[in-house]
N, C-alpha and C positions, 0 to 999 in steps of 0.2 A: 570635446574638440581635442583634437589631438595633431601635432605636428611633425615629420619626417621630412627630413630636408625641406626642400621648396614647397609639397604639399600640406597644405591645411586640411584635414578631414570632418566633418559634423556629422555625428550621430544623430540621425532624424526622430523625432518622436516614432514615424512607421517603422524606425528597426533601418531603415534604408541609413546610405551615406552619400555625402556629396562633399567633393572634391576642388579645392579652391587650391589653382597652382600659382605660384609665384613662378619667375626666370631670372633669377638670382645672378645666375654666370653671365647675362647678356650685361648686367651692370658694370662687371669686372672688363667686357670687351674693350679693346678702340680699334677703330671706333663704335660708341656706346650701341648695343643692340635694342632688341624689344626688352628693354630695363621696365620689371614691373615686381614689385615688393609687398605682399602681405599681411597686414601685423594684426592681432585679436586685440584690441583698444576695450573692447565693452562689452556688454549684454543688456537688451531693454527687457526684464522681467516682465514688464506691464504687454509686451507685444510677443512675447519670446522670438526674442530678434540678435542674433550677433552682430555684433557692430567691427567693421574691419575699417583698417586705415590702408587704400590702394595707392601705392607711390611709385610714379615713373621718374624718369630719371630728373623730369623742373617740373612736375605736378605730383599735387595730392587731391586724393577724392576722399569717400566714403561712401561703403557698402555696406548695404546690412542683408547677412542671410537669418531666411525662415528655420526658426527650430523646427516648425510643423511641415513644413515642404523643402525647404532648400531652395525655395524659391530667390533671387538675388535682387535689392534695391540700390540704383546706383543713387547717390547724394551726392552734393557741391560741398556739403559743409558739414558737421556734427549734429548730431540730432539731440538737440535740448527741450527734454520734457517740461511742460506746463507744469503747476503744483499740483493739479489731481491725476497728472498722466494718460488725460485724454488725448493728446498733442504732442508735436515736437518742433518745432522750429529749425531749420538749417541756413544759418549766415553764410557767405563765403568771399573771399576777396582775393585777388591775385591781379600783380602786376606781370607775372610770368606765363600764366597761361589763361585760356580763358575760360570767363565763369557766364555762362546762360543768365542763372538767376541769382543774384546777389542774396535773397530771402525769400524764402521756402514755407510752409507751414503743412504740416501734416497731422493727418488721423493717426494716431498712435494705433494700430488697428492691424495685421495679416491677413494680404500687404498693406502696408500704410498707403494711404489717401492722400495725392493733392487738393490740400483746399484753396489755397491759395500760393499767389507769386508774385513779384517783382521781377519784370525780366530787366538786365543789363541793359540801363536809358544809355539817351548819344552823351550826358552828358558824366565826366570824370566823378564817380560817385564810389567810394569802398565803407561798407558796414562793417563795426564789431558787434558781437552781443554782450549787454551790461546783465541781463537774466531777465525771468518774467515776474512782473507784478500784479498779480491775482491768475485770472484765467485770460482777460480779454485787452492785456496789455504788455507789449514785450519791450523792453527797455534798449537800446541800441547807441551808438556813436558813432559820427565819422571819425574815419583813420584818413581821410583826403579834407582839404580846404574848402571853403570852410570848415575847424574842426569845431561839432555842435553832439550836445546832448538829444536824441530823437527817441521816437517809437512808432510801433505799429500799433494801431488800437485796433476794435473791433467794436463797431459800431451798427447800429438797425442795417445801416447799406451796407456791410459785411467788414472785409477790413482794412484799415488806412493807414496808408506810411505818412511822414509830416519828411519832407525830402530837406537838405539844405538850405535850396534855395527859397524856402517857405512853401512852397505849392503840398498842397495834400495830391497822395496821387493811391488810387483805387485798386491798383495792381489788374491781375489779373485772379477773376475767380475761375477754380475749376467746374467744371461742368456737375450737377448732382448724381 
């Protein structure tokens, strides 16, 4: 990977390259333009996956590009692997902009797999992640009221958030 000014470049495994621009100066504008910013935060070894941090001018996302394709994954949240690296989880929270799916789970895999989701309920709900504990249980807290210790398990029916308010809730699974 290599950076010149605003462009990000990745050298593909085929020899090819792919081109990740930032608009740096629309930031500096007023008023503010198409402000969109960049950054290499990571690499997932286990998917060879770059891991970028997309920042507008009151949001952050996260992408990951394919070392093998250049293929581009957008995310809500950081992708934190399981202890054997089959998986990744992406939390995300925001009072500023909006978040689809609060909790994410992914096949660690090119491209990574939705297996499952929590999409954004009606009611006022923000996750952090505390890490995972084993493979089939990821540790969580709210940052909103009630503030409580939770998780996602993974159980026979697949996998369960235990929400706030006590209700277990199923999520959504993705399709096989």
């Amino acid at each position: 990977m290599t950076r010149k000014g605003d462009n990000l470049t990745f050298k593909l495994e085929n020899g090819k390259t792919t081109v990740i621009k930032s608009n740096t100066k629309a930031c500096r504008q007023i008023p503010i333009g198409p402000c969109i910013v960049y950054e290499l935060v990571g690499y997932m070894a286990v998917s060879g996956q770059f891991v970028l941090r997309e920042e507008y001018y009151e949001s952050v996302f996260v992408r990951l590009v394919s070392r093998r394709t250049g293929v581009v994954t957008k995310l809500e949240g950081y992708p934190r692997l399981s202890p054997n690296g089959k998986r990744f989880v992406a939390v995300a929270s925001s009072d500023a902009w909006k978040i689809d799916n609060p909790i994410s789970i992914f096949s660690a895999t090119d491209p990574p797999r939705l297996e499952w989701r929590f999409p954004q309920p009606k009611e006022y709900e923000e996750y952090s992640f505390d890490g995972w504990d084993g493979e089939d249980r990821i540790k969580l807290h709210t940052i909103t009221k009630p503030l409580i210790d939770t998780d996602v398990r993974r159980t026979t029916q697949g996998w369960v958030l235990r929400r706030p308010n006590g209700q277990l809730s199923s999520g959504t699974a993705a399709p096989p």
